[in-house]
C-alpha positions as CSV (number, residue, x, y, z in Angstrom):
1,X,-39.0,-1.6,9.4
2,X,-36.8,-0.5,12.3
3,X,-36.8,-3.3,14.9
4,X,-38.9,-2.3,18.3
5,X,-35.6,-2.4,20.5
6,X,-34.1,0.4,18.2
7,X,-37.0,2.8,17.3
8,X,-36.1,5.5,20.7
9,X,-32.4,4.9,19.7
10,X,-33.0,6.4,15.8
11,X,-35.5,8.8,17.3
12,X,-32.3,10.1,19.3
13,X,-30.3,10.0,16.3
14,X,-32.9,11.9,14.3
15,X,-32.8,14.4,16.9
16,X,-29.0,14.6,17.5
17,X,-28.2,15.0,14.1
18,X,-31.3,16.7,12.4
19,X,-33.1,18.3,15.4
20,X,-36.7,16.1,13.9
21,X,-38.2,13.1,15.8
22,X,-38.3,11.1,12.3
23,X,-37.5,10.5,8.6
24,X,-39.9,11.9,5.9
25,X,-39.3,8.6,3.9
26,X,-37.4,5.2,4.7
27,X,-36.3,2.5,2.0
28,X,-34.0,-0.7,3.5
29,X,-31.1,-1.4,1.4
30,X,-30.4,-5.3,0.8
31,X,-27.8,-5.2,-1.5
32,X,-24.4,-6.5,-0.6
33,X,-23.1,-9.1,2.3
34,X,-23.5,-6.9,5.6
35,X,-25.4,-8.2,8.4
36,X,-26.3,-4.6,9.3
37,X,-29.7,-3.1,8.9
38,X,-29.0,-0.8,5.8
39,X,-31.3,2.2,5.0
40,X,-31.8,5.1,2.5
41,X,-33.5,8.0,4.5
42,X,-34.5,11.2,3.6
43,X,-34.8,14.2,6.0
44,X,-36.0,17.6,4.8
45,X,-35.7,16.8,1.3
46,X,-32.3,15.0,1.3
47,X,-30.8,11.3,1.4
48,X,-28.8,10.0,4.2
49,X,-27.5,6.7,4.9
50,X,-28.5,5.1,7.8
51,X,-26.8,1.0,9.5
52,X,-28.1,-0.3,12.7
53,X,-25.9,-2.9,13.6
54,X,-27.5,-6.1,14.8
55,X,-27.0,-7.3,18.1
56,X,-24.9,-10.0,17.3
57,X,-22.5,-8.4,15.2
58,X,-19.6,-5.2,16.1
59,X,-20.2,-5.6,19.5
60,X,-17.5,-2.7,20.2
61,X,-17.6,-0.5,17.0
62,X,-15.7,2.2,18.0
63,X,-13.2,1.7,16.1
64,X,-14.6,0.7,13.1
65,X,-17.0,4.1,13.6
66,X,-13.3,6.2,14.6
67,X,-12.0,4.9,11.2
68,X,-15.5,5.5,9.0
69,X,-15.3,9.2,10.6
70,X,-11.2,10.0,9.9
71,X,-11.9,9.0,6.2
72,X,-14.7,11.5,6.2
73,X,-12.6,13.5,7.7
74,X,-10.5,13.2,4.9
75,X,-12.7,13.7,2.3
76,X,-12.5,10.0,1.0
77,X,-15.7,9.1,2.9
78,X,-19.1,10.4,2.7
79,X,-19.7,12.9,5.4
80,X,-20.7,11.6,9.1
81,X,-24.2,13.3,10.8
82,X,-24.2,10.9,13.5
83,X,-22.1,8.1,15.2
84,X,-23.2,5.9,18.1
85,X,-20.9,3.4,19.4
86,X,-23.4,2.3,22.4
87,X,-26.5,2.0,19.8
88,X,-24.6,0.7,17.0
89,X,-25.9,3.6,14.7
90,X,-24.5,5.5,11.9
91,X,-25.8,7.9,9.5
92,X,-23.9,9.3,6.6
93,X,-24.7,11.8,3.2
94,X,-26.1,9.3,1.1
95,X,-24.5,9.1,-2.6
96,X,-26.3,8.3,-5.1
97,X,-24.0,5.8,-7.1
98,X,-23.3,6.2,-10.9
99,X,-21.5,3.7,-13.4
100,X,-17.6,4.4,-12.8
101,X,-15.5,3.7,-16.0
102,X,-12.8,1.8,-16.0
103,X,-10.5,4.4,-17.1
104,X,-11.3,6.6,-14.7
105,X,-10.8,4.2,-12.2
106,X,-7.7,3.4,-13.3
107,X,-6.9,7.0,-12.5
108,X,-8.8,7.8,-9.4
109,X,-8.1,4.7,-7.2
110,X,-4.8,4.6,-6.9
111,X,-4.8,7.8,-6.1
112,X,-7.6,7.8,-3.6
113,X,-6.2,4.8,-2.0
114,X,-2.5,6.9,-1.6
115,X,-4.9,9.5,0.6
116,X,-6.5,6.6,2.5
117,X,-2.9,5.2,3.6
118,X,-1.8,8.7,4.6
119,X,-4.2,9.0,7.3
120,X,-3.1,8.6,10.6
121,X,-2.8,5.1,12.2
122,X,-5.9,3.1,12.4
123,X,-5.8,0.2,15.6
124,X,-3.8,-2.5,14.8
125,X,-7.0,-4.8,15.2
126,X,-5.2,-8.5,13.9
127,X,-2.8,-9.6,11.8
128,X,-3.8,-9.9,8.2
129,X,-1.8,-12.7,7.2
130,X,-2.1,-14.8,10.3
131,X,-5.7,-15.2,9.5
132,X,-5.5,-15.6,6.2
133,X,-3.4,-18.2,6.9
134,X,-5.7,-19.8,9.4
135,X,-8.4,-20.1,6.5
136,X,-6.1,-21.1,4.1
137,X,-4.9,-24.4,6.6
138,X,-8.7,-25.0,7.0
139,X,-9.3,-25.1,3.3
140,X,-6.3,-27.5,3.1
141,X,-7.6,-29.9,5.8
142,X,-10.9,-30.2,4.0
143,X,-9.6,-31.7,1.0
144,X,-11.7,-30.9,-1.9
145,X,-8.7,-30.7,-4.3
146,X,-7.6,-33.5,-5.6
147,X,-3.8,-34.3,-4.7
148,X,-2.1,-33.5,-7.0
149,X,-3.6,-30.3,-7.2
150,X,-3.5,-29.5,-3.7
151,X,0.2,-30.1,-3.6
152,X,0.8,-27.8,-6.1
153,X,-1.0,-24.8,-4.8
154,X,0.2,-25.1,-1.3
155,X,3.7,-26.3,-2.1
156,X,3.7,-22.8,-4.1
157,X,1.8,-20.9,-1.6
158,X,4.0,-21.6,1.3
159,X,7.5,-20.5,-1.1
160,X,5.4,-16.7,-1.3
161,X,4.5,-17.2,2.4
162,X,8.1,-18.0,3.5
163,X,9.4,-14.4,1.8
164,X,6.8,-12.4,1.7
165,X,6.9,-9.8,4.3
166,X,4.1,-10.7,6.7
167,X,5.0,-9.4,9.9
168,X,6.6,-6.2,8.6
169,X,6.0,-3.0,10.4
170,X,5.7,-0.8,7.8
171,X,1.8,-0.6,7.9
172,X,-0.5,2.0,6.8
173,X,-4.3,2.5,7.5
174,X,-6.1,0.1,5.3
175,X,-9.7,-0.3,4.4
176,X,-9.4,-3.8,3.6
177,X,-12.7,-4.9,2.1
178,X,-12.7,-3.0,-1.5
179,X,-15.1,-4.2,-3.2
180,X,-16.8,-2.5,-5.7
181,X,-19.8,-2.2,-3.7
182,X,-17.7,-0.5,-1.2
183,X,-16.7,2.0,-3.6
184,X,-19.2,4.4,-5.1
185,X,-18.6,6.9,-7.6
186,X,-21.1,10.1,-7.9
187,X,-20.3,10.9,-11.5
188,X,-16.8,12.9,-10.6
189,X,-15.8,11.8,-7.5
190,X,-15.1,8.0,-5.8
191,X,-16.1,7.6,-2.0
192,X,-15.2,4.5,0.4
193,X,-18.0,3.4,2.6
194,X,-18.6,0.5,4.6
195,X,-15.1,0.6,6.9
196,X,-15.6,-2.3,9.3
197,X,-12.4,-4.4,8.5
198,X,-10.3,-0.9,8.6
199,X,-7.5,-1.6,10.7
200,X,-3.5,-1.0,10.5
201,X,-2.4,-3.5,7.1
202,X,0.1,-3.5,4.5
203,X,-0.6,-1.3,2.3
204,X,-0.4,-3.5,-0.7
205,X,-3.4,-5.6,0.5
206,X,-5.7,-2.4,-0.7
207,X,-3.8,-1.6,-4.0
208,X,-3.8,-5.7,-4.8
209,X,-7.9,-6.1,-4.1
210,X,-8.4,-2.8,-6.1
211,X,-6.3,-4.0,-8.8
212,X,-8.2,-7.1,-9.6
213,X,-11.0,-4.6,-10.9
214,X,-9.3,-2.0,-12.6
215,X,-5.7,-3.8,-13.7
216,X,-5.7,-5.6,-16.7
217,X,-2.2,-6.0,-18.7
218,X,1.3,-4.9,-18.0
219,X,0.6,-0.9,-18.7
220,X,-2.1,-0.8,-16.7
221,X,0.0,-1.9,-13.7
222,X,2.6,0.1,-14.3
223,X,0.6,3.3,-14.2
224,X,-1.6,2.1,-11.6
225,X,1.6,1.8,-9.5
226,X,3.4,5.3,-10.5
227,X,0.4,6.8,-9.7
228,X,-0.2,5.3,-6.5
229,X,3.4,6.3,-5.3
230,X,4.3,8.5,-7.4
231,X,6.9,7.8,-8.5
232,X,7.8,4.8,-11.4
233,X,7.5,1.4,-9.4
234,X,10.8,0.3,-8.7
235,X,11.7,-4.5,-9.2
236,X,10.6,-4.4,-5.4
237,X,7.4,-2.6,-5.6
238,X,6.7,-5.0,-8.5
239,X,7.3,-8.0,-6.8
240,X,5.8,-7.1,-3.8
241,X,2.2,-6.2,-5.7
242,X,2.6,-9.6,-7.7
243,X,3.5,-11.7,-4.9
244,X,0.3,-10.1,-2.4
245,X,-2.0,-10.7,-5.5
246,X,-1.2,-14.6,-5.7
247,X,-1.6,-14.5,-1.5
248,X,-4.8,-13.2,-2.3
249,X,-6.0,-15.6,-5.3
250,X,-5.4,-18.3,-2.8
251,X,-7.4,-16.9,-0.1
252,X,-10.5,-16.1,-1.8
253,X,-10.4,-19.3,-3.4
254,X,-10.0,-20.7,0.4
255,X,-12.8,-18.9,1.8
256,X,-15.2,-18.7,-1.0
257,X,-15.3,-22.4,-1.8
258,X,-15.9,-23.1,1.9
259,X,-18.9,-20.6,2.1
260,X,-20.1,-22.2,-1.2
261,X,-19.7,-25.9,0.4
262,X,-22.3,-25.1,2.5
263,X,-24.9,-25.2,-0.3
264,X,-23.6,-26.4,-3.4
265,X,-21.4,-29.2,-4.9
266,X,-18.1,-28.2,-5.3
267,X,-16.9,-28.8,-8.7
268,X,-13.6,-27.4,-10.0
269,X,-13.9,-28.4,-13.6
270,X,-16.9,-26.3,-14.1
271,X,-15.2,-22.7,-14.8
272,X,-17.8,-21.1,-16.9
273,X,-16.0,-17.4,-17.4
274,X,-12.0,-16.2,-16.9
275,X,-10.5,-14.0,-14.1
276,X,-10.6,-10.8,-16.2
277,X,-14.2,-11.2,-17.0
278,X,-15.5,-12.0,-13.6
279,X,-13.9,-9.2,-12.1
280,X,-15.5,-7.0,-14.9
281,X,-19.1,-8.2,-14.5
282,X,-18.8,-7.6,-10.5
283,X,-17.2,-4.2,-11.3
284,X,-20.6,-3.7,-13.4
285,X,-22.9,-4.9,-10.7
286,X,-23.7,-7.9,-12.9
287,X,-22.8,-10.7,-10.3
288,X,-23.9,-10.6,-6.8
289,X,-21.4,-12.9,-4.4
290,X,-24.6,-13.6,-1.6
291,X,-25.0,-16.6,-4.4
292,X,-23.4,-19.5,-3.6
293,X,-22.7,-20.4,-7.0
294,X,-21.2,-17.4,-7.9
295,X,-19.3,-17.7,-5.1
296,X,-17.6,-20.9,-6.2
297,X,-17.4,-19.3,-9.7
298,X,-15.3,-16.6,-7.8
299,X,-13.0,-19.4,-5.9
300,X,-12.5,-20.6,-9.1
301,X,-11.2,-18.1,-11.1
302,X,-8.6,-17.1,-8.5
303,X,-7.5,-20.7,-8.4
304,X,-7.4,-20.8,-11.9
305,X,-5.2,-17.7,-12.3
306,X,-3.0,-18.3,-9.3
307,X,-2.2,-21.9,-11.1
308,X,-1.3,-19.9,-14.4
309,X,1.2,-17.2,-12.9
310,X,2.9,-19.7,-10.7
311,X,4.1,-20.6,-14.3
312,X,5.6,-17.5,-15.1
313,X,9.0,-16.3,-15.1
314,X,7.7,-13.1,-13.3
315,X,6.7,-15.4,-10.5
316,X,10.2,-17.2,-10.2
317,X,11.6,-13.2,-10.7
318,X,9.7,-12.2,-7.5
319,X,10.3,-14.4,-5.6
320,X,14.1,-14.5,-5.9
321,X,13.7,-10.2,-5.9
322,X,12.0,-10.4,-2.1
323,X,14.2,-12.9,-0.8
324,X,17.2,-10.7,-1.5
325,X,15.4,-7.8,0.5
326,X,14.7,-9.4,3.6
């Protein structure tokens, strides 16, 4: 189960953090959309969570591994036994995951996220928005949109882009990959695992993602908000959240209908659920995003939501609200 080239390197690990040549059980975990070699050990008597990278991929972890062990640090992570940059290892307290209501997540996120963006200032790896952007402009060139269509997302898309705050400097340490698979709650408690795109974003980025989950209707904003700062959300705050989440609908339908192009025919009449629900289901653990259908499912939903808000008032509001604060 562990490749050949990596059996002395966990042996070391074993020792380093355990002072035992080897686990007393092993079981690979497949779940998810990591290329690293996931396992659930056990070593006298109790589960740890062990990722060999692969050879190709994090080919200088460190800081991903420096970010992983400050939020442990923190007590938003699971706790670290062992880091290797040089042998790509990690192991971790495995937590055993259990069903996390929504309205305890409601509570506990923003909350956990205002502890995350407290800690001191991860690397500075890329910017966010300038890659976005890069896949959003390679979406665009492919044309699978119809005209009309594409003009009206990207003719919107640019007016956020052209006052949103992109470049600002006011960045916090982000996790920036929030997916519910990356958070796991033990029955009291929620944990962030999985930190390789931590690096130094805007710190609505993580409260948007989050939010697509756990935020469904006006009041559920607005407490998700106060208690991330807080404080009550001031217009800008509001705008700011609004205008990242639409950002966001537009990337994932970018990227998600390009991965799915690979495999299957891309179709954008063929909407079989609504925004809300989709996010539910993945929240759940009912839909698994390795399938290229639910992939374009995904893509679709976002579009679909990003073309209804673009018709709002709030929209128009935000806009107008940002512009006058830059």
């Amino acid at each position: 189960m562990i490749p050949e080239n990596k059996q002395t390197s966990v042996k070391n690990a074993m020792q380093t953090a355990f002072g035992v040549n080897s686990y007393d059980d092993i079981k690979a975990i497949t779940t998810g959309l990591s290329n690293a070699l996931t396992f659930r050990i056990v070593v006298k008597s109790k589960p740890y969570l062990m990722k060999i990278a692969r050879t190709d991929e994090l080919s200088s972890p460190a800081n991903y591994y420096a970010c992983m062990k400050a939020g442990s640090e923190a007590g938003i992570a699971p706790r670290v036994w062992y880091l290797s940059a040089q042998d790509k290892i990690s192991i971790t307290d495995f937590i055993e995951p259990k069903p996390f209501p929504l309205n305890k997540a409601k509570e506990i996120m923003p909350k956990l996220l205002g502890r995350l963006h407290k800690l001191p200032p991860f690397h500075k790896a890329v910017n966010y928005f300038d890659s976005m952007d890069r896949i959003v402009q390679t979406f665009q060139s492919a044309k699978f949109l119809p005209d009309n269509l594409t003009d009206e997302i990207f003719k919107n898309y640019t007016r956020i882009k052209n006052v949103y705050p992109c470049h600002s400097e006011d960045l916090v340490s982000c996790h920036n990959d929030l997916k519910p698979e990356n958070i796991i709650f033990d029955g009291e408690r929620a944990w962030l695992v999985d930190w390789e795109a931590a690096f130094l974003n805007d710190r609505y980025l993580d409260l948007a993602v989050v939010a697509n989950f756990v935020v469904n209707n006006d009041e559920d904003e607005f407490q998700y908000l106060q208690n991330y700062f807080g404080e009550a959300p001031d217009q800008y705050m509001k705008a700011r959240f609004f205008l990242i989440q639409q950002l966001l609908h537009i990337f994932y339908m970018s990227i998600f209908i390009l991965y799915a192009s690979k495999s299957v025919p891309i179709r954008i009449d063929n909407i079989k659920t609504s925004f809300r629900d989709f996010h539910k289901c993945m929240w759940e653990g009912e839909i698994d995003l390795s399938n290229d259908e639910n992939k374009l499912q995904y893509a679709l939903v976002h579009m679909n939501q990003f073309l209804y808000n673009i018709n709002t008032k709030r929209f128009e509001d935000s806009l107008n609200i940002i512009s006058e604060n830059l």
